[in-house]
N, C-alpha and C positions, 0 to 999 in steps of 0.2 A: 362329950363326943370324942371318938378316937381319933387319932392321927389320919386314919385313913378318911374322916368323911366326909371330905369335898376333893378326893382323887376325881381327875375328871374320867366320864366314863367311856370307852371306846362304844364305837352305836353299836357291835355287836353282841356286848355282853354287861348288860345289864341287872344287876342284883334285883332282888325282892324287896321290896316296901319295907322299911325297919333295920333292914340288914347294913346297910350302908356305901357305900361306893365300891366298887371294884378296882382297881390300881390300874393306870394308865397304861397304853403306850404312847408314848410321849412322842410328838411333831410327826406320830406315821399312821400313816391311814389302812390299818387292817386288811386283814385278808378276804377281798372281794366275796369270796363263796362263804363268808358268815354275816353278810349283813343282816340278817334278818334275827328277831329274839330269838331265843329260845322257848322252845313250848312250856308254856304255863307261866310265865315269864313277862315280866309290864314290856312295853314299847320302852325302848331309849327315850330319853328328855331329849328335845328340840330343840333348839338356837333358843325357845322363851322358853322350856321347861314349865314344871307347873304356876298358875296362878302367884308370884312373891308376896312375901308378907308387904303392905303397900303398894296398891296400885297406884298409887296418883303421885303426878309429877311436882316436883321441888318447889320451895320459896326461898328468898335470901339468896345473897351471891357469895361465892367464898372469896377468903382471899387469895390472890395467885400465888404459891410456894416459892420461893426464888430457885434459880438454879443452884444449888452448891454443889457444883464441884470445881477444886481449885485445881491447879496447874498436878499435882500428883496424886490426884482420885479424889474420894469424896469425903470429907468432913468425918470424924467423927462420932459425933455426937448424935449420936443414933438416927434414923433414916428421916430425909426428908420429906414431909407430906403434902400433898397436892388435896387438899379436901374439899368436894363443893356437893351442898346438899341432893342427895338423893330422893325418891318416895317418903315422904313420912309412913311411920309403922299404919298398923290397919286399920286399928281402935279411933285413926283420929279422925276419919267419917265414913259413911257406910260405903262399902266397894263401890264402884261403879259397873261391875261389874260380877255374873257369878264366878264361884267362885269353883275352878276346873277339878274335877276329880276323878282319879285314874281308875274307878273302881265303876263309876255310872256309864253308863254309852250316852258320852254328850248328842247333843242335836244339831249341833254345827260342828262343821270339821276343825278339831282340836290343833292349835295349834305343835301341840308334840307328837300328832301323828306321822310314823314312819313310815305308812302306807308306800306304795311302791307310787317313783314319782311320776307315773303314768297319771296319779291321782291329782297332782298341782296344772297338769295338762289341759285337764278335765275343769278342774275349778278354774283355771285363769279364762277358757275359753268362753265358760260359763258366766263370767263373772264383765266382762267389755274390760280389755286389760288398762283402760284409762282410770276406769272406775276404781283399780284394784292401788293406783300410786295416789288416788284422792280422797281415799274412802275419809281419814284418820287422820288426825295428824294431832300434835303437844296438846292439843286444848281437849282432846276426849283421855284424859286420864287412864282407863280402865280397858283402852282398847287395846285386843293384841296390836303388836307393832308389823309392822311390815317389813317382815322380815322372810326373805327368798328362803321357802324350806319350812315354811310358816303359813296358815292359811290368814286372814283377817275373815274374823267371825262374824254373823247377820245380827241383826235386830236382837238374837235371842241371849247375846250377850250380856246385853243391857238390867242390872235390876233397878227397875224403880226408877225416876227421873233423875237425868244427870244432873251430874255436881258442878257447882259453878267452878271451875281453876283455875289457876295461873300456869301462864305459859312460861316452860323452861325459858330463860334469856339468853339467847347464843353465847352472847359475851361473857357470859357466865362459866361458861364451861372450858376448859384447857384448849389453846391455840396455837395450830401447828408453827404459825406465823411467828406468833409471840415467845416459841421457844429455841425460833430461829434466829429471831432477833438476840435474843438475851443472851446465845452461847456470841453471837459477833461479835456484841458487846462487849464481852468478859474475855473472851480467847481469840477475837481477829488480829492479825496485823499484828502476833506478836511469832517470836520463835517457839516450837514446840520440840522440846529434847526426848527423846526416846532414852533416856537412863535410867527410869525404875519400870522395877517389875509391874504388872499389872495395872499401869496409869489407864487414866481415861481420856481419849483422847478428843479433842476439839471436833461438833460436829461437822457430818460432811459438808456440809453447806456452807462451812468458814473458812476463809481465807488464811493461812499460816502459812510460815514457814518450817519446814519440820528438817529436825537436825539428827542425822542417827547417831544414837552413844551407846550401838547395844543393842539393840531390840529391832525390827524391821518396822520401818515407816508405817503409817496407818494409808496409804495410799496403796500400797502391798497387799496388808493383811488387815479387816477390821471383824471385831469378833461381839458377838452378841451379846456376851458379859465378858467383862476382864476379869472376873472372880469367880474358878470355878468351886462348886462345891464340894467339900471334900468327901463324901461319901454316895455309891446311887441312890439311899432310900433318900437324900437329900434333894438331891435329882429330880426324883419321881416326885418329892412331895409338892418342890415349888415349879415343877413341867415348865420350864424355862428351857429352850432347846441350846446346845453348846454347842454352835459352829461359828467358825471363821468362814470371813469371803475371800477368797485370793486373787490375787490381781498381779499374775506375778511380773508382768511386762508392763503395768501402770506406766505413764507419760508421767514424768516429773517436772516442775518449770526449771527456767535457765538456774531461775539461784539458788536452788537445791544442788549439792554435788551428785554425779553421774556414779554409776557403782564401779565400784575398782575392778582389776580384773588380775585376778592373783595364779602366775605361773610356777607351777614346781614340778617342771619340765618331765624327765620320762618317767619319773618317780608319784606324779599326779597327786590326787587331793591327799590328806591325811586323814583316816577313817576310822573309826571305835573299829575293832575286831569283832562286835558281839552285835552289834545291832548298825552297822555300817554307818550310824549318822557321821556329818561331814564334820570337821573342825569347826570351833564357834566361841563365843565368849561365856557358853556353859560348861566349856570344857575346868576341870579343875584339877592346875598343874600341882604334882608331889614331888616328895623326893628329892629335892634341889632341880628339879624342872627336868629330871629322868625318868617321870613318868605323866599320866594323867587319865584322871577318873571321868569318864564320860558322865556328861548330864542328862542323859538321856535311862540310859542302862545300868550306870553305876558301874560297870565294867575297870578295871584297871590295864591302862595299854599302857608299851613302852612308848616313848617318845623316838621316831629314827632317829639314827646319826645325824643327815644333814637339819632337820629339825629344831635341834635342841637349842636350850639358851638358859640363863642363868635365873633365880630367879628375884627377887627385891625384899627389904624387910617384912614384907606383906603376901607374901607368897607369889608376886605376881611375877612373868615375867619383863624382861628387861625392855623387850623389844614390842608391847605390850600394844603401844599405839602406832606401830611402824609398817604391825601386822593388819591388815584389813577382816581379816577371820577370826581374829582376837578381840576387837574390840568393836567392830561395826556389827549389825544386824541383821545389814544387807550386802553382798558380794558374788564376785563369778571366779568358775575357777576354767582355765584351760584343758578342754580333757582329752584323757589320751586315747590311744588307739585300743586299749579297753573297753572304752563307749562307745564307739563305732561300729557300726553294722558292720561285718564279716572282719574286724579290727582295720581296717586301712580308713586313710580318710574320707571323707563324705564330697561328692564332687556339690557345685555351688548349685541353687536351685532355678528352677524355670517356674515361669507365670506363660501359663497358656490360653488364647482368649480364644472364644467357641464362642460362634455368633449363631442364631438360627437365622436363616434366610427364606423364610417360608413368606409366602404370599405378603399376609396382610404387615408382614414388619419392611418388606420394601417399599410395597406402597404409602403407608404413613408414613416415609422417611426416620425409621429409628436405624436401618441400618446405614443408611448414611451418616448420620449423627456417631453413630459408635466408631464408626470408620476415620472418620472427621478425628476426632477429639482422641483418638489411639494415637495418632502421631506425636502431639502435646503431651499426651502423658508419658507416651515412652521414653521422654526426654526427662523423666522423676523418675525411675526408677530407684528403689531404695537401695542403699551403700552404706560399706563401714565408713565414719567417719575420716577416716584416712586413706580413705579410695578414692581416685579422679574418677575413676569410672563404675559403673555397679558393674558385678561381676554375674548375676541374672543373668540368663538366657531365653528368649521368648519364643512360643512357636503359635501358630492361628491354623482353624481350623471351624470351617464354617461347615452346615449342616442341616437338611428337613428330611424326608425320609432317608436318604443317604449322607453318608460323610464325605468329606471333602480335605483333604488335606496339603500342606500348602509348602513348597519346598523353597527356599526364599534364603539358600545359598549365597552368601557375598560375592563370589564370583559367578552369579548368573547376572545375564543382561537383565530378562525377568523370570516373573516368580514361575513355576510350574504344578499344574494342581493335579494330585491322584484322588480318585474315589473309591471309595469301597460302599459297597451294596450288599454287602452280606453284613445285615446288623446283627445279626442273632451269634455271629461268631465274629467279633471284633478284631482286626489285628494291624497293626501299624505299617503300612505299608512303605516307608521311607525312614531311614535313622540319620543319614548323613544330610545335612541343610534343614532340617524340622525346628531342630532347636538350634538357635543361633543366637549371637550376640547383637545385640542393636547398633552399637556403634559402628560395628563392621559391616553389615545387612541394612544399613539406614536406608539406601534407594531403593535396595528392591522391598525392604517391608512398605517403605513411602505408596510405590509402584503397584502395588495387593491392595493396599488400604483404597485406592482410589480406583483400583478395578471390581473389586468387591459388588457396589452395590449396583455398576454396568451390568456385573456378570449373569447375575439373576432378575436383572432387570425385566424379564418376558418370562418369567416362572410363573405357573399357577398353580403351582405346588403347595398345598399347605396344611397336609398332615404332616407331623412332625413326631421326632424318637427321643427320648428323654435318658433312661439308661445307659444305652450303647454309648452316647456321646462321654457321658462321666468316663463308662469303662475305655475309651478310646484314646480318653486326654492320662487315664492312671496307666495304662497299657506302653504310652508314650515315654513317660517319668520314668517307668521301672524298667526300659528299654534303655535309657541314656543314663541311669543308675543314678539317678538324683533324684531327692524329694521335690516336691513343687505346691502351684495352685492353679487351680482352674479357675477362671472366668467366665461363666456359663450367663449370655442372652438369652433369656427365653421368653414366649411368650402364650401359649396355648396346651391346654391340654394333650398331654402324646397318647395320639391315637393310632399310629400309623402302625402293623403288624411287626412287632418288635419284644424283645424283653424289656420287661417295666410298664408296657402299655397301661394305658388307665380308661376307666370309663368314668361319665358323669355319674356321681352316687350324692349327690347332695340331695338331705331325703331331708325335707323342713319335719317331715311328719317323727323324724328320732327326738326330736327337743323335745325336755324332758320328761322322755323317758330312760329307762335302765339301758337302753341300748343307745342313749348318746356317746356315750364314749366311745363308738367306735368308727366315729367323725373324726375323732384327734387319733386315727391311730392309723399306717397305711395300709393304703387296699391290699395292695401286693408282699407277698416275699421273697422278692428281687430286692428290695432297694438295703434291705439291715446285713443280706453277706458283703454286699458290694459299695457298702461302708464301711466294713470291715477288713474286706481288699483294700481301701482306698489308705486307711489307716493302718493297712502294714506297710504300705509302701510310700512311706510320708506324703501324700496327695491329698492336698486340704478342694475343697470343694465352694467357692462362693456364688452366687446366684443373684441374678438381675432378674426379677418379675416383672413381665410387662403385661400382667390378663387382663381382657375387656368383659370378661365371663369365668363360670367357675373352673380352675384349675387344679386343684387335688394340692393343697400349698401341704394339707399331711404328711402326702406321698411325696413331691418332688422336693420338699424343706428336709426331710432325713438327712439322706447324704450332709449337706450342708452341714447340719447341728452336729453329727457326729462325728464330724472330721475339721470342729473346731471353725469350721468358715462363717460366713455373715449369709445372711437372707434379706433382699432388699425387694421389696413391692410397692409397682406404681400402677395403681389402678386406673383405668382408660386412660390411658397414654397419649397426650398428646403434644407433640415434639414442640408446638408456639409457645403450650403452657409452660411443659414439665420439664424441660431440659435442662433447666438450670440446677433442679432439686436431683434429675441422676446425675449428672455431670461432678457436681459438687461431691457426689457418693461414690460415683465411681475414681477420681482423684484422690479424696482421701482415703480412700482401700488402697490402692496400690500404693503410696508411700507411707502407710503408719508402718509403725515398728513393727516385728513381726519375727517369730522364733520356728523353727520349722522339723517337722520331725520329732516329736516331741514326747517323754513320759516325765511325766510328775509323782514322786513319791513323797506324802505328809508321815513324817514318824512323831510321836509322842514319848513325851520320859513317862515311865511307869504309872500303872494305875488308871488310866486312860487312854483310847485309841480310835484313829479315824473309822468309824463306821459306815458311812454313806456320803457319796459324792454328786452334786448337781452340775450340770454344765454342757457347754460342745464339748463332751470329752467322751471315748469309748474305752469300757472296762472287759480287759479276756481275764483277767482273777480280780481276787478283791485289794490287794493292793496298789498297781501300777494304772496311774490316770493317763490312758492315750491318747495324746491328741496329734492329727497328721499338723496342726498350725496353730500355734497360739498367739495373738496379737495383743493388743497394749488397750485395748476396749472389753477384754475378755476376760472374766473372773470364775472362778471354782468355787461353789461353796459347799466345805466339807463339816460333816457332822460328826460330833464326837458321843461316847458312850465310856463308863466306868467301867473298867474290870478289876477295879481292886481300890484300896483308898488311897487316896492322894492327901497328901503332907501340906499345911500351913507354910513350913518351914521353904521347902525345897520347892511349892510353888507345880506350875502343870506348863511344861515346857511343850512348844510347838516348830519344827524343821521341815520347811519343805522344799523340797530340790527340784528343779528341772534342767531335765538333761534335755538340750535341742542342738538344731545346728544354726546358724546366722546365716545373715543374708550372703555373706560372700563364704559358706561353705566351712566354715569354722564349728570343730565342736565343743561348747562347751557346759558348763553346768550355773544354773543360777540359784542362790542359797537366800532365804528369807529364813531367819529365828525371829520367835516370841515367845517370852515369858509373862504367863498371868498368874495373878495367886489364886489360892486357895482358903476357903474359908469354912468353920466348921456353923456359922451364923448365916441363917437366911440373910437377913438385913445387909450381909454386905454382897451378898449374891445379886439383889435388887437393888441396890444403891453404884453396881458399876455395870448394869446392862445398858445396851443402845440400841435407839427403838426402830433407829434408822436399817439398821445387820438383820434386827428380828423378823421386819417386816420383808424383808429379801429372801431369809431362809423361809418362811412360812410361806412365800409367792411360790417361788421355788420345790418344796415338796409338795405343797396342794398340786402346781403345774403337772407335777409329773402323777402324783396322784389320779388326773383326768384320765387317763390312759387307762384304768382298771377299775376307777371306781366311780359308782353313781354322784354327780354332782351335789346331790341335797343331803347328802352323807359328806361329804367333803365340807361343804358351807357349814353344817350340824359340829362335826368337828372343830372347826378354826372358831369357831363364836365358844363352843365349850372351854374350848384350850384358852382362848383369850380371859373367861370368866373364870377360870381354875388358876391362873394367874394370879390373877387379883385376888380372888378368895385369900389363896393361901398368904397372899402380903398381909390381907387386911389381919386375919386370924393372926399370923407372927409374926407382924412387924410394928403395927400400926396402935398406938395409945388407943383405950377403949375408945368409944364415941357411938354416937347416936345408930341403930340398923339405918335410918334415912339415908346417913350420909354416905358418898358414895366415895370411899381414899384410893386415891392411884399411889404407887411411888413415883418420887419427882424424875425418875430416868423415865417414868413410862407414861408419862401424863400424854403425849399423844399415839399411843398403843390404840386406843377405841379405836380412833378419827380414821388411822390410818390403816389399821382392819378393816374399818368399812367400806373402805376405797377398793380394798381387794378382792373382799366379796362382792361387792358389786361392778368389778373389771367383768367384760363380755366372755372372759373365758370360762368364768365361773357361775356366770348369770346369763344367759342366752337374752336378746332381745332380736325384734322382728327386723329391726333396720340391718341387722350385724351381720352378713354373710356368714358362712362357715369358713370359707377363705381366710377371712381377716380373723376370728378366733383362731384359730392353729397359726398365723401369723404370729400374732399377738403373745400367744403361748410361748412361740421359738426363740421371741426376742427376750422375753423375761428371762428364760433358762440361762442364756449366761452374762447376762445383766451384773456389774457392780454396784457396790451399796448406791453411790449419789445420782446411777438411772436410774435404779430402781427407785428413788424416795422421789426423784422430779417425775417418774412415769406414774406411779399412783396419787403421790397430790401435786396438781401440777402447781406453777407460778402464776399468777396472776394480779398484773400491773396497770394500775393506772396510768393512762398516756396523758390524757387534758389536764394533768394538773403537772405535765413536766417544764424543767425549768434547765431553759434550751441554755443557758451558759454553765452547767453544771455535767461535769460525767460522769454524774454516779446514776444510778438505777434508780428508778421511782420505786419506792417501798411497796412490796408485793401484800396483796390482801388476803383474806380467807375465799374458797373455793366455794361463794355461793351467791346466789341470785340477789341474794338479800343486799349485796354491796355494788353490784351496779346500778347506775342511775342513766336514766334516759339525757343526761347532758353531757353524760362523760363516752369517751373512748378508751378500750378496755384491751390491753394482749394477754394472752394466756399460751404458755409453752408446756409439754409434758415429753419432752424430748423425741417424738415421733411426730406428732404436730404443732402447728401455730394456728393461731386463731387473733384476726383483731376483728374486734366488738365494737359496730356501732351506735349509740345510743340515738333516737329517733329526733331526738334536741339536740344532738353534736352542733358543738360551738364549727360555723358557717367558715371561721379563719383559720380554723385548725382542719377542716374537710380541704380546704383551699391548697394550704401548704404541704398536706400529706398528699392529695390525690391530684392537686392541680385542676378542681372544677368546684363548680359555684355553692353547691347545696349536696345535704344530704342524698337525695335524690337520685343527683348526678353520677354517685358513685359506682363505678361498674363490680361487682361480685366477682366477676370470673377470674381477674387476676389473679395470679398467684407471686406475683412481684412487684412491690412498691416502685414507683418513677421515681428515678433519681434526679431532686429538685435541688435547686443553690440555697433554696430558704432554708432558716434555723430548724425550722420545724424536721421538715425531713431526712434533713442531715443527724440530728438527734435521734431520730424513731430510729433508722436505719441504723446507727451506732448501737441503740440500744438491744437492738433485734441481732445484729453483729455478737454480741458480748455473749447473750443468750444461746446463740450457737455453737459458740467457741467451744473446745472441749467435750462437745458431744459426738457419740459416734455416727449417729443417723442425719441428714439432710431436714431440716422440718419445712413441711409443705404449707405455704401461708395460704389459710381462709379468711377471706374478709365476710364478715356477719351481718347483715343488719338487722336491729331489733325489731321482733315480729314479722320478721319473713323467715320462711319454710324451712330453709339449712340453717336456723338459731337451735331447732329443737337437736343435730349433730351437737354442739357448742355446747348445749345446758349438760347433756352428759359427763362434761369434763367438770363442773361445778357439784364437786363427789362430794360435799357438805349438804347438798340437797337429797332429799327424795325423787331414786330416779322413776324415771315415765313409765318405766316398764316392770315396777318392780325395785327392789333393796331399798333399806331404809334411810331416812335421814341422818346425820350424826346425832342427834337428838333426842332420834327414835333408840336408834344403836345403841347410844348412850345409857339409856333408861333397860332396855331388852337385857344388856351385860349385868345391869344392878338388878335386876331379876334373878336375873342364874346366880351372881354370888349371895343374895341374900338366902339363897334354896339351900346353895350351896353351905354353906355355914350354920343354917337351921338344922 
């Protein structure tokens, strides 16, 4: 069989019987208006494609691969493998079932039909969708799996009486747990040096210290393989996607050093001539260190006058390690009035907060609360470390059908408010006293905040305007000629006669069909110029959700996403509950790190180039990544493509810069290099990939995929691409061995587990409990997610509490993500960095109920909290540290549910146990497991 014949196939364009595979597009999902075949032409293969040689599930367990890889990549001695028996071949007893053929009109709906998914609509509704997540399960062999985009066949499956089998054994199969465990093991708690090219670096989940010697930290930059291939048919053949995730504002702990900050006053950075990249340690000095070859371009530049320096036996220069751009990875440079809008400097930025004050948010007290808690935090306001005071300006501006804005001059006794009522033509009606400094303005902003919620005290106003306000707060920014951000309260759909208005369109009856995607996409177009405004005029947009009903999270999350802001939703609001979870969210928004103004450019040394970009970022060409704000939670993940062949030798070099301004009005530029090798050997392509980057990039383009393409075309692709993966390892990497068995390589042993968690996240799998709201939530936050949210938001953590051991600080060892491992005696937390969850088991030991909740029995314990009592016993003081720990370092506030087993909000809870088969539909990992050995066994026939 030729090279070509397990290219996976795009659903559009599928070959003829015989002929062989078609050549991929790799990690991108086709152009909408050809999903359907071609006339005369087979349906695309499904998520289970035809009937695999062997239907019936495994015996024997394998043994676990070890991890190998040391401290500078991987071993070696050719790849290592992860084997654990798949299907036995066919011959070794009779099918369990028939055997599917593309040429008969089966009689049950084929699992590889691509029928439009108006069709799955129809069968699920047909079908009692309970019936549909219990039909099957490891013990019927020969059933289709259940898999979303898949039908499960009737009766007429079946030939001839089933076959007695054995059940797959969970523990049998690779553990996401277990290979979390194993990299601690081996790489926690030690230092990790960034001095060779192409290293692998310590999972995200591990504790190190990382030392830069050259390369940029993996906190910065982590990439999906460290080794790219050196040619595209290589590319194409092992569909391994090659991007990095950027994080270029990452938080670093104390004992990591901070990045230098390198001045070379009016004369500014020093730059290749030919391809502008910035000074780096790929620069390669000649000549007696009177010139240097860029590593990027190859170019040969002079070195300036002030510049120059000698150079060593070794060509290196003198001052080698004195330089921070010669020898680090990571650094900033001070920039000059060149990089400044209209070239003069950038004045300091303002944070502007926009409260809605519409009926129902005075009444439940959230605007008191916001008002309240403004004063505390004004006192955080973020600063250079060498500033007593932030240099931030704030201005407030509250608003329901009209605006209000608030003049709150140091020398007024009080504040004075103007309105403006013509929303449809916005304009700032005050510039003097708007924006002001807090430290000078302390009494009268004190003076506003607590006349606030008097003011509207007797409104019954509560239509509200959603647009006008964004364009009021950027109208403001681009008046006092500094970047900024908005702090936008809101809480209801804006109906109020305005631009941006929205109407309710939550239409249950689009789920799945071809016209669902146009739930995740805004009603209006108003909101993409006026993200666009927003982001020419550095004005980042963040957003407090407060709906008790649907909101359009679509329409009013744009702005946000694409001006780089955060999106926070608190669904029915209620100030006894939930105040502590915004409270806590809205505190650390205003003090994280934060770069303002912002474009980002990724250049490549030859042969290779950034092709596609995910994130809060907006693109007006295809090079410069805009973002009005980029914070220190906030990552880019760029994709890369060959345009010519890349060298073993010289390696595939990565630069990327961002030019912003700082919080106290400073502009400067921030530099992250990497260098990864090159290989003309699959095997080392799949021996330095990370499955944690993978599974980010692939949330990531399927996310934005939603927006244009049928979901069951999306899901058809990411299960192909997963199984053309593996095909091609097993075909060129992998020592013969039985078709049964099923070989991962040891980087990607939890590639299944952790695919299947994605496809069946709510965004890609619709279920009845799941608003439309909370999917385009859900969506917004993955897009600019970093690798270690992404990997704790699809499989989350889940810990044993009854077995902790209250004089110990370490965490109780987290277990796998399923049913099968809690026990009606133990108490269970489970985090996915958006929520918490503690599980009560119906037998919870009476002493540990005691000391966590302070009441007698199981029974006693009340549901509705969302915050533990803080008791003096061991018990509680432990849980709460440990729940502490769990929080730390994430960006979102996680909302605590307490569970108890076999009551109503457990079946909420079981969906986070993505090792199972969910209720509504997606398989188990089990199932998944067995469904991917299908396709590559097709695959490779």
């Amino acid at each position: 069989m030729s090279q070509q014949g397990y290219v996976a196939t795009p659903p559009y364009s599928q070959s003829q019987p015989g002929i062989g595979l078609s050549p991929p597009h790799y990690g991108h999902y086709g152009d909408p208006s050809h999903t359907g075949s071609p006339p005369g032409m087979m349906k695309p293969a499904g998520p289970l494609g035809a009937a695999a040689p062997g239907g019936m599930l495994p015996q024997g367990h394998p043994p676990h691969g070890p991890h190998q890889f040391g401290q500078n990549g991987a071993h070696a001695q050719g790849p290592p493998l992860q084997r654990f028996p798949g299907p036995p071949p066919v011959n070794s007893a009779a099918p369990s079932y028939a055997p599917y053929s593309p040429s008969t009109q089966s009689s049950y709906p084929s699992p590889v039909s691509t029928s439009s998914v108006a069709q799955l609509g129809t069968q699920l509704s047909a079908m009692h969708v309970n019936s549909y997540a219990a039909n099957y399960g490891p013990q019927m062999a020969g059933a289709q799996l259940s898999y979303p985009g898949s039908f499960p066949g009737g009766p007429a499956q079946m030939a001839g009486p089933p076959q007695p089998q054995k059940k797959l054994d969970p523990d049998s199969i690779p553990s996401p747990i277990q290979v979390i465990e194993n990299d601690r093991a081996t790489r926690g708690g030690q230092v990790y040096t960034t001095n060779t090219r192409g290293q692998i670096p310590p999972l995200v989940t591990t504790d190190c210290t990382i030392q830069d010697q050259g390369n940029a930290s993996p906190r910065y930059i982590r990439c999906t393989t460290y080794c790219f291939p050196c040619t595209s048919d290589m590319a194409k053949q092992a569909q391994i996607p090659l991007a990095a995730i950027i994080k270029p504002f990452a938080t670093i702990p104390s004992n990591e050093t901070p990045l230098y900050l390198v001045n070379h006053g009016e004369t500014g950075p020093v730059r290749c001539n030919r391809c502008k990249a910035y000074m780096c340690p790929f620069m390669q000095f000649i000549e007696g260190g009177r010139r240097y070859q860029c590593g990027f371009c190859s170019c040969v530049n002079d070195v300036p006058p002030f510049y120059f320096q000698h150079l060593d036996h070794i060509g290196r220069r003198l001052d080698h390690y004195e330089k921070p751009e010669l020898s680090l990875g990571s650094y900033e440079y001070v920039a000059t009035l060149d990089y400044c809008r209209k070239n003069k400097p950038p004045n300091p930025p303002a944070f502007i907060f926009m409260i809605d004050v519409s009926y129902s948010n005075i009444k439940n007290g959230l605007v008191k609360l916001i008002c309240e808690e403004l004063k505390t935090v004004l006192e955080k306001l973020p600063k250079e470390d060498q500033e007593e005071t932030s240099s931030l300006r704030v201005g407030f501006i509250t608003y329901n059908k009209v605006l209000h804005f608030f003049n709150v001059k140091s020398t007024l006794a009080r504040p004075q408010m103007m309105v403006v009522t013509d929303v449809s033509e916005v304009f700032v009606p005050l510039l003097d006293g708007f924006l002001v400094s807090y430290q000078e303005s302390q009494s009268v902003i004190h003076n506003l905040l607590d006349q606030i919620p008097e003011m509207f005290a007797d409104s019954n106003e509560n239509e509200t305007v959603f647009a006008p306000v964004i364009r009021a707060g950027m109208e403001a920014l681009k008046a006092a000629d500094c970047p900024g951000k908005l702090f936008i309260f809101h809480s209801s759909l804006p109906t109020a006669e305005a631009p941006g208005k929205l109407k309710n369109r939550d239409d249950k009856k689009l789920i799945n069909t071809d016209k669902e995607k146009i739930l995740f996409q805004p009603q209006t177009n108003v909101y993409d110029p006026l993200a666009k405004d927003c982001v020419a005029h550095g004005c980042c947009v963040t957003l407090f959700l407060f709906p008790s009903q649907y909101v359009d999270v679509a329409s009013l999350g744009l702005v946000p996403q694409l001006t780089g802001g955060t999106l926070y939703k608190y669904n029915n609001f209620q100030v006894h509950l939930d105040s502590q979870q915004f409270l806590n969210d809205l505190r650390n928004d205003i003090e994280k790190k934060i770069g303002f103004d912002a474009i980002m450019r990724v250049r490549t040394s030859t042969g290779f180039r950034a092709t596609d970009f995910f994130g809060g970022i907006y693109m007006n060409n295809t090079t410069d990544v805009e973002m009005a704000a980029i914070d220190c939670d906030k990552a880019v993940t760029v994709e890369f493509k060959h345009d010519d062949k890349l060298s073993e030798d010289s390696g595939a070099l990565i630069q990327c810069a961002v030019l912003y301004t700082t919080v106290s009005g400073q502009r400067r530029l921030r530099i992250h290099n990497l260098g990864l090798n090159c290989s003309s050997q699959l095997a080392d392509l799949y021996n330095s990939c990370e499955t944690d980057a993978l599974i980010n990039f692939f949330a990531k383009s399927a996310f934005k995929a939603v927006l244009h393409q049928p979901l069951k075309v999306i899901r058809e692709i990411l299960v192909n691409q997963t199984a053309h993966v593996l095909a091609c390892y097993r075909k060129n990497c992998a020592s013969p061995s039985a078709a049964s068995q099923l070989i991962l390589p040891d980087s990607m042993k939890v590639l299944p587990v952790y695919m299947n968690c994605l496809l069946k996240n709510c965004v890609l799998l619709s279920r009845p409990e799941i608003s439309t709201d909370e999917r385009a939530y859900q969506r917004q936050l993955v897009m600019t997610m970093g690798v270690a949210d992404s990997q704790l938001f699809f499989y989350p953590q889940l810990r044993p509490i009854h077995t902790l051991d209250v004089k110990s600080t370490t965490l109780p060892a987290a277990i796998r993500c399923s049913e099968s491992r809690l026990s009606e005696e133990g108490i269970f937390l489970l985090a996915n960095g958006v929520n918490m969850f503690l599980w009560l088991g119906v037998s919870s030991p009476p002493e540990l109920i005691q000391g966590i909740f302070n009441v007698p029995s199981f029974a006693h314990v009340n549901t509705d909290i969302t915050s533990l009592p803080e008791l003096g016993n061991p018990y509680s003081q432990t849980l709460r540290m440990i729940m502490g720990i769990i929080q730390q370092k994430r960006p979102y506030s996680m909302k605590l549910t307490i569970v108890k087993q076999r009551e109503q909000p457990e079946m909420v809870f079981r969906q986070f146990l993505v090792e199972d088969k969910g209720l509504y539909g997606g398989s188990s990992y089990v199932d998944f497991l067995c469904c991917v050995h299908k396709e590559i066994c097709q695959l490779l026939n």
